[in-house]
N, C-alpha and C positions, 0 to 999 in steps of 0.2 A: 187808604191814606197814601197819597204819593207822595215820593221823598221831601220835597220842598216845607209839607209839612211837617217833618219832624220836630218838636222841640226847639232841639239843640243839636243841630247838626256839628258841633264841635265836639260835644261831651261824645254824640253818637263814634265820630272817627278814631276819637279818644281810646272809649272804654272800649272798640273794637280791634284794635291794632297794637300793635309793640311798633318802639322808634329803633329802628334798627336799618345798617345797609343792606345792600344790595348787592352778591359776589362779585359781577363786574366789577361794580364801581363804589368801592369802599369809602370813598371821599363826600358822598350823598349821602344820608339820612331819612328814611321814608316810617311814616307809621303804614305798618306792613299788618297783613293778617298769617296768623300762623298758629301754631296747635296751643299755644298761651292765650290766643284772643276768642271771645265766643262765638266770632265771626264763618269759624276756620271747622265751625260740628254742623252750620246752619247749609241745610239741603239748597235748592230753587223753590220748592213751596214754601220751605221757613220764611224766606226773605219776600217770596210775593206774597203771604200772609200779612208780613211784616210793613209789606208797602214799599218793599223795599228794590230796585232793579240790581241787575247782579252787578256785585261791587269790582268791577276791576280796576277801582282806584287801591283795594288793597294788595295790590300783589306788585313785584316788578318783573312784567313779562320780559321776555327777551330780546323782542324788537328796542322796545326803550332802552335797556341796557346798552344795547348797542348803539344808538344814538348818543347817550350818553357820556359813552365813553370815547367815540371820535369825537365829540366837542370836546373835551376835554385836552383830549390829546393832541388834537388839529382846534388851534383856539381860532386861530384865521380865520374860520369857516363863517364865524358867527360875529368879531370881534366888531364892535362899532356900528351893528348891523340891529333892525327892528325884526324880531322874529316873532311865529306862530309855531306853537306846538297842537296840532292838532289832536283832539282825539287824543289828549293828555293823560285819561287816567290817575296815575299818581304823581303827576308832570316831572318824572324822574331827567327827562330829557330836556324840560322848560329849565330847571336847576342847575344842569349843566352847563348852557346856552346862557344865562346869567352867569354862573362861574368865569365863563370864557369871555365874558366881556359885552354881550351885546349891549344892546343902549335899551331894549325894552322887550318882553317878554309876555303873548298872550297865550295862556294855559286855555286852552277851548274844548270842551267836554260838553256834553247836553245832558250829564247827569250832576245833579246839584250838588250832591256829596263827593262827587273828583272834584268839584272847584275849591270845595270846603277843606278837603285833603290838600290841593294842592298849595290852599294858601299856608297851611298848618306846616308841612313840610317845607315851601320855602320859607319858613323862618325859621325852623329846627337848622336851615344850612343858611342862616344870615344875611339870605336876598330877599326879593318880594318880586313877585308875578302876577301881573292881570290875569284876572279869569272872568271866563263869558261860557255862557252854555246856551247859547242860539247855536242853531243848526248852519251852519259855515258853507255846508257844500254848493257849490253854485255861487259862491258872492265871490265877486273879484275882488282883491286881496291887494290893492293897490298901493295902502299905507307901510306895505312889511314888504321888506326885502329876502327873507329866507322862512320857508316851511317845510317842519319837521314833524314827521307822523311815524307813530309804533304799533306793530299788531295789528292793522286796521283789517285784513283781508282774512280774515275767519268765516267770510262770508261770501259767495259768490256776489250776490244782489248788492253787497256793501264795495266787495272789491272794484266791481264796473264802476257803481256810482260813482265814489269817491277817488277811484285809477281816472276816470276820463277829467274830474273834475280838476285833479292835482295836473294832470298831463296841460290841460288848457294855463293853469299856471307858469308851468315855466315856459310856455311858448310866449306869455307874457311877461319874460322876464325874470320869475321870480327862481332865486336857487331850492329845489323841493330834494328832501333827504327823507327817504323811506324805512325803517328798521323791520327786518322781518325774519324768524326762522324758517323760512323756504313753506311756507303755506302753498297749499293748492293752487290759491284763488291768486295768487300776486300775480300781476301783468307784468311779465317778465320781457316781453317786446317792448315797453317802450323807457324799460329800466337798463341804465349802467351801474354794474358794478364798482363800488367803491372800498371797501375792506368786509373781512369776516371775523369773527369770532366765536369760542365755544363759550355758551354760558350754563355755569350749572345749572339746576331748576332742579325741580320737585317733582316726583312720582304721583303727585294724588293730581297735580297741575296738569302734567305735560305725558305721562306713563315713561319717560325716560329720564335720566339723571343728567345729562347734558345736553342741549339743544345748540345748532350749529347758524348763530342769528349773522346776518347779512346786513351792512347798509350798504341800497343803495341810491342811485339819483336820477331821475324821472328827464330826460333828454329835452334841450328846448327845439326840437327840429322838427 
């Protein structure tokens, strides 16, 4: 059963998560999974038993956090501007990018339960966010002025693809902001540095209690 067909993919985000923040950025609201949700005991075979792909729409990694919280803090970035958060997840970073003002916000995820999270949570925090779960990479990005992605390089194969994809972006213009805790896999050549942060996190997550996330912005040169 792939996700798409579940039921009730609302009741699913629902009865799996608690609505609660996020350390960074206490001004968000996420339905999160944690040791109250039944989400939070289920292995990688429970959930592909389940039909289900791994939920990292219930967590707020620490890339997004940190995105998060420079839109917040730097509303400029975003204000009056058409953004994409790519590779949303719990589109903690789409939330903020409304907070701050943008004029319109696309949460893009290719698992149908982030979109489903994401629309649940933007209205837990009083805005509303597009979401699309078509595969993005490769399609020029013409209509959005700024893109924002969290976490994405967990993956070598993931970080190439989607580092050269984001890279041809801003040589087209667009402003691209990266959140990342210092992964292997981040193409740190063709990134600037723009701020850091310590974000708490979880042991069962991350095996440490603070993770040291970075944004930063992908060079148009």
């Amino acid at each position: 059963m792939p996700p798409e067909a579940i039921a009730d993919p609302h009741a699913f985000v629902a009865g799996n998560s608690v609505l609660q923040s996020a350390p960074l950025v206490p001004e968000i609201m996420l339905h999160l999974a944690d040791e109250r949700a039944p989400l939070w005991t289920k292995t990688q075979r429970d959930l592909w038993d389940d039909g289900i792909v791994l939920p990292y729409w219930a967590f707020a990694w620490a890339g997004g956090q940190a995105l998060a919280r420079l839109l917040l803090d730097e509303p400029d970035r975003v204000r009056g501007k058409r953004v994409v958060d790519f590779a949303s997840g719990s589109a903690i970073a789409a939330i903020a990018a409304m907070k701050a003002g943008a004029v319109s916000v696309l949460a893009a995820d290719i698992d149908p339960l982030a979109a489903t999270a994401a629309r649940m949570n933007a209205s837990a925090n009083g805005v509303a966010v597009e979401t699309c779960t078509d595969d993005l990479v490769g399609t020029p990005l013409d209509a959005w002025d700024v893109i924002i992605a969290g976490d994405i390089c967990y993956e070598q194969s993931v970080a190439e693809r989607v580092g050269d994809w984001l890279q041809a972006e801003a040589h087209a213009g667009r402003d691209v902001l990266i959140g990342d805790p210092g992964r292997t896999f981040l193409p740190r050549t063709h990134l600037e540095p723009v701020i850091g942060y310590s974000v708490k996190s979880s042991r069962e997550l991350d095996d440490t209690d603070v993770r040291n996330a970075r944004v930063w912005r992908f060079g148009g040169n």
